[in-house]
N, C-alpha and C positions, 0 to 999 in steps of 0.2 A: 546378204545385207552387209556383211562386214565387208565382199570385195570391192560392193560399191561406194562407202562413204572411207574404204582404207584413203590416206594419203592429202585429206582433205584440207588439215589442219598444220602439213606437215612446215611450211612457211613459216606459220607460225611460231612452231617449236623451235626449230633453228634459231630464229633471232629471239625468242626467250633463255636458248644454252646461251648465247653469245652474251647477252646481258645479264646473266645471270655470273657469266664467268669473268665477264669485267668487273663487275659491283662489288664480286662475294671472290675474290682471287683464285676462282677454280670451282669445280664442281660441289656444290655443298648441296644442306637446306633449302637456298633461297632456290635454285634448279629447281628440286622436287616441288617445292611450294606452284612454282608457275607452269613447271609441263604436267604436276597433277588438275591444275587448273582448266589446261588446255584438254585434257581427257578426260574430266569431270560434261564439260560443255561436247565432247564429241559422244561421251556416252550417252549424253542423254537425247541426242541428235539422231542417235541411230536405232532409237526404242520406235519397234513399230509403233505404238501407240502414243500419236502424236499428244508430246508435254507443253502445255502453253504457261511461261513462266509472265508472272505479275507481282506487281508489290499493289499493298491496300492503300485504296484513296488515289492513284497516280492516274492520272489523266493521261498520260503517254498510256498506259496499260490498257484503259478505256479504249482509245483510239484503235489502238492495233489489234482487241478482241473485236470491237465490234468490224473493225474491217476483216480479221479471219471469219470470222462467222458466217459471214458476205461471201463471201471468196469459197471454205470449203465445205459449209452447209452441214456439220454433222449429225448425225443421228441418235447420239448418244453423247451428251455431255457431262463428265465425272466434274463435280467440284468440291474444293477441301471447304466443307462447313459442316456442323455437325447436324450427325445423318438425321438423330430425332426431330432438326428442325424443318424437315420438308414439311410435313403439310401445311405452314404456315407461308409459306413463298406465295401462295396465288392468293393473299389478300392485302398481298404490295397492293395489288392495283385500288386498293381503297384507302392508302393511305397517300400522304402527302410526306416527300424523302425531307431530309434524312431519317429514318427509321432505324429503329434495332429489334431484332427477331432476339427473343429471351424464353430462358426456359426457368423456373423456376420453381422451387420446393420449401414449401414451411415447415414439412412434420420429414426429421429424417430418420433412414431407418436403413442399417450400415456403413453411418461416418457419424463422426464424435456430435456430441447434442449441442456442444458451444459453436459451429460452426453453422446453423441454422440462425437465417435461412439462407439456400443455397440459392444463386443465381446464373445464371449466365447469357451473356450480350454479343452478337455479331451484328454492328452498326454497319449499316448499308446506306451510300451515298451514290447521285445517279453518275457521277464521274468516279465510277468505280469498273475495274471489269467483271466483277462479281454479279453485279446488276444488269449486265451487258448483255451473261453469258442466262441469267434468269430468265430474262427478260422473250431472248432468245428461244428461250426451250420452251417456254411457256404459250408464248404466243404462234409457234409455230406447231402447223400438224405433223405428225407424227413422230417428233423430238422429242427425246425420255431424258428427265434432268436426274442426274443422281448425288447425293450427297454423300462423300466415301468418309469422309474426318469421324474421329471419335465424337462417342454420344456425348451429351453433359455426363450422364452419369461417371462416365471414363475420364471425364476433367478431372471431378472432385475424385477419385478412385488414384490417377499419376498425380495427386498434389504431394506436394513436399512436405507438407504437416501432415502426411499418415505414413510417411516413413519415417522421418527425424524427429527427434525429440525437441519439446516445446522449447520456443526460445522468448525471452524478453520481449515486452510488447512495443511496438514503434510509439517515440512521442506522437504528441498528439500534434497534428496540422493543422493550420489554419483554414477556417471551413470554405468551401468554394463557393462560385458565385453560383446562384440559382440555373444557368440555363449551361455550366457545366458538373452539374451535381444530374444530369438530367438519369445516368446508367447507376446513382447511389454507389452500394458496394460490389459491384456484381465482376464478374470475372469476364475478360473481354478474350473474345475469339476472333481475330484477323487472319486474313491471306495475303500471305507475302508480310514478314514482320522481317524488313530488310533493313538493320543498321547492324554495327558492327558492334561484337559483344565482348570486346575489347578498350577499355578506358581509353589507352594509351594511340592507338588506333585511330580512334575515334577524337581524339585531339590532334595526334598529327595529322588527320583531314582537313577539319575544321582550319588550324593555322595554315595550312599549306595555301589551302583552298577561297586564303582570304575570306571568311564567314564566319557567323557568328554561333549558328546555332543546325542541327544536323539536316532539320527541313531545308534549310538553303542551301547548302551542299548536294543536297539529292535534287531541288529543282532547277540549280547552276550546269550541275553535271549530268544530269542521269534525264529530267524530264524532258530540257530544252533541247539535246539534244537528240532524246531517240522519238519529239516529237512530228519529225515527218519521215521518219526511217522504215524501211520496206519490212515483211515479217523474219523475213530471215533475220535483216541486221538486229532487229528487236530480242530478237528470241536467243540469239547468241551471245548478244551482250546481256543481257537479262542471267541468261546463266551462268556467264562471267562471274558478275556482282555476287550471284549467290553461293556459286565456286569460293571466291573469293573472299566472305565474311564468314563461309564455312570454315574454311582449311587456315584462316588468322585467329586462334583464341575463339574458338566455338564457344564456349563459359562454362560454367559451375557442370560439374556431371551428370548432377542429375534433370538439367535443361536439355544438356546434349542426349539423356539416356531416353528421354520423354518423347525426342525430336524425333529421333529413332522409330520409337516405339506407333507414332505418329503415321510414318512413312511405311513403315511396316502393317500398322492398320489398313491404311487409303490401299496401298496396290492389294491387300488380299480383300479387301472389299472387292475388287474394279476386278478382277481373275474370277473372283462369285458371279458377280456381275452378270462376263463375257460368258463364262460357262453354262450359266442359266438360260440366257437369252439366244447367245448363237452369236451375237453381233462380233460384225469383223471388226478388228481394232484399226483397221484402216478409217472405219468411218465415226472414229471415236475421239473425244479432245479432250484432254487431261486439264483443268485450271485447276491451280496450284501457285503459293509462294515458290520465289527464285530459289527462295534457299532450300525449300524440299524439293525441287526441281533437280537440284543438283547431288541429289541423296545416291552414297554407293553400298547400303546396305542390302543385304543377300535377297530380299524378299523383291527388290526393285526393278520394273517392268511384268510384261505377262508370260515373260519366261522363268519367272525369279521362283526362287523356293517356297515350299508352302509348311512352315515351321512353327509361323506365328499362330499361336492361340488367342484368341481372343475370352477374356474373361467374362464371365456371363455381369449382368448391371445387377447393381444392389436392389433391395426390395423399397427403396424411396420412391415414393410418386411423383413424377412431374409431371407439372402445370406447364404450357406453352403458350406464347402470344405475343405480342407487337407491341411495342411501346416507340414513345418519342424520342429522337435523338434530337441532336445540335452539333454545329460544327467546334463549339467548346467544349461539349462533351468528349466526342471520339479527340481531342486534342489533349484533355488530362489526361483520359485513360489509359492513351498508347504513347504516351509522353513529349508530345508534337509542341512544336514551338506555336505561340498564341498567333490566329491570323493565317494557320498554313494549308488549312484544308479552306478556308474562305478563297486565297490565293489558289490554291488547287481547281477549286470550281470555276474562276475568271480563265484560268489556261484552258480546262478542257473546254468552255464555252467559244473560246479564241480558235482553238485546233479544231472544234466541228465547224466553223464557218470556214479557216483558213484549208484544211481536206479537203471539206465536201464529202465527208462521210459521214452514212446517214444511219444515227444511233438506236439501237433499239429501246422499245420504252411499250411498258406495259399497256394495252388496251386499259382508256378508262382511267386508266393514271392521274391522281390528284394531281392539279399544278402542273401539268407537264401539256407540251403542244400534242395535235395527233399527228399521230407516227404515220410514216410513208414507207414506213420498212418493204411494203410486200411490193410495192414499186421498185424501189432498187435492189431488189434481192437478184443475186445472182443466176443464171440461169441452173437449168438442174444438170446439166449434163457439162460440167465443167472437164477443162485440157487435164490430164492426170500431171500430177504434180512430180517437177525436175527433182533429184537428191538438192540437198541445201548445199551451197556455195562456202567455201570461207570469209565473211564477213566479217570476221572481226579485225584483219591484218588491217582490212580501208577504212573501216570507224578508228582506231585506235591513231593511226595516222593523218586523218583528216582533218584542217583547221577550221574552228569555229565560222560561220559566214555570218556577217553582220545583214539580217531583217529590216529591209529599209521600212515595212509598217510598222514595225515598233517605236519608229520616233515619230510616228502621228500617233499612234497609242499614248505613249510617253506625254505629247503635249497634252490628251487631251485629258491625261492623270492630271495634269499640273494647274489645268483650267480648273477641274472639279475641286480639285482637296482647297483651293483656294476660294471655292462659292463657298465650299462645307464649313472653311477655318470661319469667316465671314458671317454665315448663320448662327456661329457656335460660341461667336464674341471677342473672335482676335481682330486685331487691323492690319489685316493682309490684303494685299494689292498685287494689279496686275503683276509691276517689277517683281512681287515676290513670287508668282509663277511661273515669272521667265529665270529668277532664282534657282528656284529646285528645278528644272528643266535644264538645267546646266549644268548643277549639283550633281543631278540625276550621273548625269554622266560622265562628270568628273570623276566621283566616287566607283564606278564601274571601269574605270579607265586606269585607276589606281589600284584597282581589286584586280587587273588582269582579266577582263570579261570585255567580252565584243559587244554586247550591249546590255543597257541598264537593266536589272530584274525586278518584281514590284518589291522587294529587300531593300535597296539598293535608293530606289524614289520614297521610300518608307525616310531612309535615314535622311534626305537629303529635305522629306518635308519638315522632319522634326528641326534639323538644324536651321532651317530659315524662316520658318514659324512660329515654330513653337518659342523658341530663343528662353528665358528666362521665366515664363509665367505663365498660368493656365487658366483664364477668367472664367471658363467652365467646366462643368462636370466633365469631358470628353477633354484628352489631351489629343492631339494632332497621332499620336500612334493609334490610337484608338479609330481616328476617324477615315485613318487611310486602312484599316481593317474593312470598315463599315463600306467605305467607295470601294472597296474590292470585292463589296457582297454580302459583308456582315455575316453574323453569327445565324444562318438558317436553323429555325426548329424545325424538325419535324409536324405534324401530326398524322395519330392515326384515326380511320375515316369512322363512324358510327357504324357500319357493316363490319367492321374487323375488332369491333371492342368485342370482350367476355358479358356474361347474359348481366353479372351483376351492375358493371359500366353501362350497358343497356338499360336495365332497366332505373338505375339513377334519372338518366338524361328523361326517361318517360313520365319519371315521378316530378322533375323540377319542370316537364315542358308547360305547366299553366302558369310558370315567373314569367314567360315572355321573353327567357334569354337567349342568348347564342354561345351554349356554355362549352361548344368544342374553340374558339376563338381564346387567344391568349388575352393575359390581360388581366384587370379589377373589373369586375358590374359590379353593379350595386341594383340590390334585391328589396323592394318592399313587401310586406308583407300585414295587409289588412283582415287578418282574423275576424274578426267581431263581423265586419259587412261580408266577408265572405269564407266562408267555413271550411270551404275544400282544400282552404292552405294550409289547414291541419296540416294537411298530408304532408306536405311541403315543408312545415316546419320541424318535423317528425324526424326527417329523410336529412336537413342541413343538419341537428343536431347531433343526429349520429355520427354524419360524415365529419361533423369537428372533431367527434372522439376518436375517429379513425384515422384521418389523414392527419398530413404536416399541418403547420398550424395556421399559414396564408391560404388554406386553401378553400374555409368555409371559417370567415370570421363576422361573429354579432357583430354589429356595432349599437341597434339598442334590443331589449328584451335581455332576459334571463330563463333558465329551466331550473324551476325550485320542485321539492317535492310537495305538490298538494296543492300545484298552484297549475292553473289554463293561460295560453298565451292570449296576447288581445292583438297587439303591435310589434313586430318586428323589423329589423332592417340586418341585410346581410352585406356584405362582400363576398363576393364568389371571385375563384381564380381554376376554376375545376381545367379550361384546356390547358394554363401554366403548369398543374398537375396532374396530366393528365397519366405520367409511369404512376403514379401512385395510386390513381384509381383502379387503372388495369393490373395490380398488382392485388387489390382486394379482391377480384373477380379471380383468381388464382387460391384462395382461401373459403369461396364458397359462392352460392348462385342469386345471394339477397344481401345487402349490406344487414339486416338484422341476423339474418346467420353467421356472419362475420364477426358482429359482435357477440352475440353469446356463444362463439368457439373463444373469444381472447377473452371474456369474460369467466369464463370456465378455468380456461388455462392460466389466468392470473390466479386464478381463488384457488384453485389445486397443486399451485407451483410447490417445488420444496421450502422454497427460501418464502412461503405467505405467511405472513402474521395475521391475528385478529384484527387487526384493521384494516390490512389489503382486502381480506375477505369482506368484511365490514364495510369499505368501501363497493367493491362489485356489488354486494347485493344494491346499495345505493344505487348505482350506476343501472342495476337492469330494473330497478323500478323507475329509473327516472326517464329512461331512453327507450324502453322494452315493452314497459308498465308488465311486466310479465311476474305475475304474482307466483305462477309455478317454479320459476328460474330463482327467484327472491327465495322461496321457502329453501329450497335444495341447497343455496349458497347459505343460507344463513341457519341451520343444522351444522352446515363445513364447519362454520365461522365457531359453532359452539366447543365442535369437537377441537378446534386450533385453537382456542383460550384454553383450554384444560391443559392441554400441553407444553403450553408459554410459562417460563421460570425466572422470565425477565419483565420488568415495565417498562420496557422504552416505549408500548405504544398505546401507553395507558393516556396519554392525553389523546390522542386521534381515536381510540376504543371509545371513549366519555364524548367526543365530538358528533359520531358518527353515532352512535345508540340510542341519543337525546335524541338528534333528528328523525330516526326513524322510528322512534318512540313516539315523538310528537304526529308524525303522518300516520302512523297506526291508529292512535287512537280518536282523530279528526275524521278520517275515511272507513275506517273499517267499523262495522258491528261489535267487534270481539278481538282482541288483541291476538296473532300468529302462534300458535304453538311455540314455538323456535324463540321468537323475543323474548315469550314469558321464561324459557329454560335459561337464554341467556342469560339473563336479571337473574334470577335463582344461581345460576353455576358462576356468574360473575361476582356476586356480593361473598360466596362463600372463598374463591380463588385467592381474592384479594384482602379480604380479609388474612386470609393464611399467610401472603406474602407482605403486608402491612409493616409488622417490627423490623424486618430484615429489609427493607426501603428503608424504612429512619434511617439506620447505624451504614446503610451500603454506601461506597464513596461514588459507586458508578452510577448512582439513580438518583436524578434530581430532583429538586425542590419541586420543577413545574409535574413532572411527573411522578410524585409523591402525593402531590394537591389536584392531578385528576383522577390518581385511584380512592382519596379521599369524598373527591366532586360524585363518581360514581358510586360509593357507596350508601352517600346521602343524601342524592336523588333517587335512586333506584331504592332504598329502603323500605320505601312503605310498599312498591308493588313484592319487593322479596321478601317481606314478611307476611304479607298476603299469600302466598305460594306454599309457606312452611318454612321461612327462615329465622333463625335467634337470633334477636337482637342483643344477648348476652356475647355472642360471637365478636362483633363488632368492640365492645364495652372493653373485653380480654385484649382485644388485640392493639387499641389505643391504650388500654393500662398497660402491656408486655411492651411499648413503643419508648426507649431511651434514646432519642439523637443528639448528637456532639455537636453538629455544626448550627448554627445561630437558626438562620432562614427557616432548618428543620423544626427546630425548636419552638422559633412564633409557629408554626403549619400545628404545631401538636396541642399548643395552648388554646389556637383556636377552634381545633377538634373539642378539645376540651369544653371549651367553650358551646358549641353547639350540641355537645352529650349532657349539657348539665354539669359536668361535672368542675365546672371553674366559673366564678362569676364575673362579669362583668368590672366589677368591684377590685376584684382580686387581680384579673389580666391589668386593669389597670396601673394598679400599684407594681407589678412587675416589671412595666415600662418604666415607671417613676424611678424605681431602682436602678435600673440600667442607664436611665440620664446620668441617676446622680452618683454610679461609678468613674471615675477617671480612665478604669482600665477597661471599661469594658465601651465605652463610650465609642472609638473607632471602628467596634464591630455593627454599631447600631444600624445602620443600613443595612446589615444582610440579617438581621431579623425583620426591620421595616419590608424588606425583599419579599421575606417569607408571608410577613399580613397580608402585602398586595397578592400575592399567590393564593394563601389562603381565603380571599373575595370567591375563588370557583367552587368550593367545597360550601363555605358559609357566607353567601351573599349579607347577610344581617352584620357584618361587621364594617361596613363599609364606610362608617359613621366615624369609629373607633379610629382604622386605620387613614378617614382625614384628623382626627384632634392627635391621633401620633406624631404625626408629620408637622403638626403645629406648636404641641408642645417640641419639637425637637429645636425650631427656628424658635422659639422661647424662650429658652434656657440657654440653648449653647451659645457661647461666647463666640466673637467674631474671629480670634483665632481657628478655633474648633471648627465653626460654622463654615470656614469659607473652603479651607480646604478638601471639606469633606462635601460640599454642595456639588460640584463633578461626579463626583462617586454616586452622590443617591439621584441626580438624574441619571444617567446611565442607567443604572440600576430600574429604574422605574421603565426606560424606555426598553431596555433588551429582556427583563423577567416578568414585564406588569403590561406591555403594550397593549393584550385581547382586553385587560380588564380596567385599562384607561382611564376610558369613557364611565363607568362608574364613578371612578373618584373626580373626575372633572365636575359630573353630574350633583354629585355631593357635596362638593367644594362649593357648586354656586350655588343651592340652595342653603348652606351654613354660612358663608360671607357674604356681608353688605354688596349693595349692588352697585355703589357710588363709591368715590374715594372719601367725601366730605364727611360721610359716615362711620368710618372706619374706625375715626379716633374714637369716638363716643361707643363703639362695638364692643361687646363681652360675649366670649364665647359660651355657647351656649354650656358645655360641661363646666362652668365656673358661675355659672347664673343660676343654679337650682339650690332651690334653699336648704338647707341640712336637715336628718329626719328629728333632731331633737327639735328646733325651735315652731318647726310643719306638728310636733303634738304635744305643745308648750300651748300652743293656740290652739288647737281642737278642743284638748281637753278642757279648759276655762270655759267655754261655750256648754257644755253638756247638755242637756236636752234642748237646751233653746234650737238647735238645730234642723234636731225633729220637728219639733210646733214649726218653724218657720218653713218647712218641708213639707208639711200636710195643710198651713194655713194658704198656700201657693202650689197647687200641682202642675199650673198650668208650664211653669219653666222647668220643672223635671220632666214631662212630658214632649216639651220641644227636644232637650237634651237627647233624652231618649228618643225622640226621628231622627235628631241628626246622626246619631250614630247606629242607627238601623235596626234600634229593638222594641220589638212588641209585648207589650207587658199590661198586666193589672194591678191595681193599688190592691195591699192587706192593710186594715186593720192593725193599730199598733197592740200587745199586750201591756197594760200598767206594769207586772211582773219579769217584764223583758229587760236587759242591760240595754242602756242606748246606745244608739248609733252609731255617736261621733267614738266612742272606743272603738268601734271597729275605724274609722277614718282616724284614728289616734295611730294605732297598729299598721298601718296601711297607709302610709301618706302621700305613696308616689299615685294612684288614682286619683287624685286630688290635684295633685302637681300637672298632672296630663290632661286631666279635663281644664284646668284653668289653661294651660299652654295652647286648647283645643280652642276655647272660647274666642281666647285673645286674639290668635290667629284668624279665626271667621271671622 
């Protein structure tokens, strides 16, 4: 083999010394750099086992595999993708391209727990050769497709976070758009990942190259021309490039060590392989990137050394499956200039009409024409194949030939973008078609290019178009995307989703949708007339807690606990998200076992409080109804309050307990084992941590006043249980706080234990008006009443006559500077509790303005208790006689206020009456205010 491709190349060497020693004044570096170049491309020319070098997404690649494939028909095709994803290839055919084959793991087990969940993506587009060379093996009889590339698990195993230590996290980036978020965070696998890994490089291309960005560089120079080039010339330039981005600043070591490692895997896979099977490597085809194409490590070819170990895979499970792609997607991921794989797909559409080579394409294939493959397939018994020629000395020297179709393509780009600009609310006109038609090739013509590229008509529409203004949402770049083909999504077909995506689609099929179609429907949902959309309603609700948040959105109905739906209306967007669904189906075989695995795994996390917990149990009664799952989580929930030594989640613990207090005891016979221990292990908790909230700087007023809320709603079932209410009493008498807010929360405790009157909190305010100093603190006590409304609703009254006496008293100096303050205040500490003092406020102020003057507030309107038994007592028994001469108006009395009673018999030896209404005058006061009222 060596005598016959000796001397092949050797032309070429020559005039690389020669120019190597003009450039570089003698034999150096720049030599070695280009005659290892030229024996990078003849090594791998001379490996029996034919290497077919390709870059990802190039349509020149496309073209020339599927014309090799034709031509030498192999029986065995090696391709770098990883190996785990074979069995997922034969259900292309039910999907609609672009696609991405992903593997993916939730629970892992042998790499760090922060890196969960693990993904990985090789997006497959049909102007790819990857798909070419699929397609191929698949559809033909007795063609074995092998996938030689590391497994996923071997990705995450050569990552660079399990060898280096953790570095600073990236800012955060602006989120992308929805149909290039399509691959989320997942790690992308390409063949052929051909740009140069060198900055400097990589800039002196672009400048030289007149271009702006690296996709046009590579379809200036690399697609246009090797797209009608024979396979020799393909295949030698191809290994050039990747010679050439090798041996220029390979990059960081551990890229280059993985690259390696790579190349070292694939050939001892493909030597397994050969040795297994028998197969001759004559009738074998390598597809491969250029740049491992051009690989001179030890283990490369089927002569190469056999040293590489391969490390056995971690004990993590993976999931595998099919998800959507987009041409915006693989364009973030692999950092592609916007527009260049839509542009990719209009070339290789152009090169299979302009060939006449006929592509291979899956039986059955969503979206695609039927194939004629086995019509133009080559015969079987093909002329054996000449040594390869030197073809690179004629490509390298050969000038660009100018395509006279391209300037009826070109016009009829310039016709289009101008019907689109037109639709889209510019005022463009013919002239300005004959404009960019001109442009077009001005700017090509300036650029050094023998004909215009769709780059090139891109800038030339912006400039005579777009001009200064964009009257819609679509700017003229945008729209010459779209006439290039626009952003194709994928979908995958209902035969290749996972059994949970399955059976969703089976559960929503009585809406009447077409929910693999992209897009918004909109869902109604008539419950009441018809029952079985239970089911249906059951199934969207979940999928809202599971998926993103356009993907299943109410627009009317609610899910309360303890309530039946009647009416609903949805948005659905399930085929826009459809990687998301097939990502749930990767976690389990039923969306309800999906949610009670995250249900679980929320309530058991390390970092769960008593209210995450608290919350899941919510969650699996309201989505689940699953009383088994509720008990088990809310036992957790008991044991994670006992351990809690902070309140920060004492107000969502007080939110979440009430409600499921309240559905308890509406639905159930008997309140849950588990809620009663809560309420008992709760009231004593908090209690214990009560004084040390007053005086803590870190524990706030609102969550002071709902471990307060919680111990005196919950009180009477925790002393029903076996709880002291002495407990309680110690721990609000052991409570000293410094700061104001605290302070009103404690008077109002006080207030509701009895142990401060009414009378008394009063006067305490009066005093604080009428301090000077203490006067600018008075909102953050006001702060504290409003606060205090959760614990003691009966004060509601109070804290509106404080708020009144405050506008009262203080002077409009005082008053005005400090009115900022105490709204603020009301709106960021008092917001849940609002609507109470609203509620109150209107029921204690006039309803009118004209009223207002003549208005006395009602705390300034009740009579004093001395002159209320000044007048009782003068009356003295006349009270009684006029009580017993008239029963009939004590007995009204008495229905209106709901008591059933019988008349006694007065004793002559009795003290009368009215001393008891002497002693007592406020019933007196209240039944007159009662009267008056009615």
């Amino acid at each position: 083999m060596t005598s016959t491709h000796e001397g092949t190349f050797e032309g070429l060497r020559g005039q690389l010394q020669e120019a190597a020693a003009t450039f570089a004044d003698g034999p150096d570096a720049l030599e070695g750099i280009l005659l290892g170049i030229v024996d990078d491309v003849d090594h791998a020319v001379r490996e029996p086992l034919e290497i077919f070098p390709v870059c990802h997404h190039s349509p020149a690649s496309a073209i020339a595999m599927a014309r090799r494939l034709r031509e030498k028909q192999p029986k065995v095709v090696y391709l770098e993708l990883c190996e785990d994803m074979a069995p997922l290839l034969t259900e292309l055919r039910n999907c609609k391209l672009p696609v991405a084959v992903q593997s993916f793991a939730t629970e892992v087990d042998g790499f760090p727990v922060e890196w969960s969940p693990l993904s990985v993506v090789a997006p497959i587009t049909e102007a790819s050769a990857e798909y070419q060379a699929i397609a191929y093996a698949l559809d033909t009889p007795g063609v074995e497709l092998v996938l030689v590339d590391r497994s996923s698990d071997h990705v995450f195993q050569w990552d660079a976070r399990a060898t280096e230590s953790a570095e600073p996290a990236a800012p955060d980036t602006p989120p992308a758009e929805e149909e290039a978020a399509l691959h989320g965070d997942a790690v992308g696998v390409e063949i052929g990942d051909l740009r140069p890994r060198f900055a400097e490089l990589e800039e002196h291309l672009l400048h030289h190259g007149k271009v702006r960005h690296w996709s046009e560089w590579w379809h200036q120079y690399v697609e246009l021309p090797l797209g009608d080039s024979d396979h020799d010339t393909y295949r030698q330039v191809m290994l050039l490039i990747g010679s050439l981005f090798r041996r220029l600043a390979p990059g960081d070591a551990h890229r280059v060590r993985v690259d390696e490692d790579r190349e070292r895997y694939m050939w001892t896979r493909m030597r397994e392989h050969l040795a297994a099977s028998g197969t001759d490597p004559a009738d074998c085809l390598y597809v491969c990137g250029a740049f491992h194409a051009a690989s001179r490590v030890a283990e490369f070819g089927v002569h190469g050394t056999d040293t590489f170990e391969i490390s056995p895979p971690s004990a993590t499970t993976w999931q595998h499956g099919l998800i959507p792609s987009s041409h915006a997607a693989i364009e973030a991921q692999f950092g592609l200039a916007a527009g260049s794989v839509s542009i990719a797909a209009t070339v290789w559409a152009k090169n299979v009409r302009r060939t006449r080579v006929e592509p291979f394409r899956l039986a059955g294939q969503a979206g695609a024409k039927k194939s004629r493959a086995k019509k133009a397939a080559a015969p079987v018994g093909a002329a054996p194949e000449l040594p390869p020629s030197d073809k690179l000395t004629g490509f390298l020297q050969r000038p660009p030939a100018l395509d006279r179709l391209d300037e009826a393509e070109l016009l009829g780009w310039s016709v289009e973008i101008v019907r689109a600009a037109r639709r889209n609310g510019y005022l463009a006109s013919t002239a300005d078609g004959i404009a960019v038609f001109e442009t077009s090739i001005l700017l090509a013509g300036m650029r050094d290019r023998a004909k215009p590229t769709p780059y090139d008509f891109q800038d030339a529409a912006v400039t005579c178009i777009e001009k200064d203004t964009v009257p819609g949402r679509r700017d003229v770049r945008r729209l010459v995307e779209i006439m290039m083909g626009g952003d194709r999504v994928g979908q995958v077909g209902y035969e290749a989703l996972p059994p949970l995506a399955r059976d969703v689609h089976d559960r929503l099929a009585p809406l009447g949708l077409k929910l693999q179609q992209s897009g918004v429907q909109r869902a109604l949902l008539d419950i009441a007339s018809q029952p079985e959309l239970e089911r249906c309603s059951d199934a969207l609700w979940m999928l809202r807690y599971l998926m993103p948040q356009g993907a299943a959105r109410p627009i009317m109905g609610e899910r309360k606990l303890g309530e039946r739906p009647i009416q609903e209306s949805w948005d659905l967007a399930l085929g826009t998200y459809q990687r998301a669904l097939i990502e749930l189906g990767y976690e389990g075989v039923s969306i309800e076992q999906v949610l009670e695995q995250r249900l679980r795994r929320t309530a058991y996390d390390r970092r769960a409080t008593a209210a995450t917990v608290l919350e899941a149990v919510e969650d699996a009664t309201l989505y689940l109804r699953s009383r088994r799952l509720a008990d088990e989580l809310g036992t957790h929930a008991l044991e994670v309050l006992s351990a809690e030594r902070s309140v920060d989640g004492a107000p969502e613990v007080l939110r979440r307990v009430r409600r499921l207090l309240a559905y308890y005891r509406t639905s159930e016979p008997v309140l849950p084992p588990w809620i009663e221990s809560f309420a008992k292990t709760g009231y004593a908790h908090y209690c214990t941590l009560l004084p040390t909230a007053f005086t803590d700087d870190d524990a706030t007023v609102r969550q002071v006043a709902a471990m307060l809320g919680f111990l005196f709603s919950m009180e009477s079932l925790a002393l029903s249980l076996g709880c002291d209410r002495t407990q309680l009493e110690l721990a609000v008498a052991q409570s000293h706080p410094e700061e104001p807010s605290k302070t009103a929360l404690l008077w109002a405790a006080q207030v509701q234990l009895g142990h401060l009157s009414r009378a008394d909190l009063r006067a305490k305010c009066d005093e604080l008006l009428g301090n000077p100093l203490v006067v600018p603190a008075y909102p953050r006590y006001l702060s504290g009443f409003v606060h205090a409304l959760e614990p003691v609703p009966g004060l509601t009254d109070f804290v509106v006559e404080a708020v009144s006496n405050a506008f009262a008293r203080l002077p409009d100096p005082v008053l005005l500077p400090w009115l900022p303050t105490l709204i603020t205040t009301l709106r960021s500490g008092g917001s849940e509790l609002a609507p109470l003092l609203i509620r109150e406020a209107g029921r204690t102020f006039p309803g009118r303005l004209a009223a207002l003057d003549a208005w006395v507030p009602p705390w300034r309107s009740q009579p004093g208790p001395e002159a209320t038994l000044s007048t009782h007592s003068t009356e003295g028994a006349h009270g009684c006689t006029l009580l017993a001469a008239h029963p009939a108006t004590c007995d009204a009395v008495a229905g209106l206020l709901g008591w059933e009673g019988t008349w006694e018999t007065a004793e002559p030896d009795r003290p009368a009456d009215a001393a008891l209404l002497g002693r007592h005058p406020e019933t007196a006061v209240a039944l007159e205010v009662l009267l008056s009222g009615a």
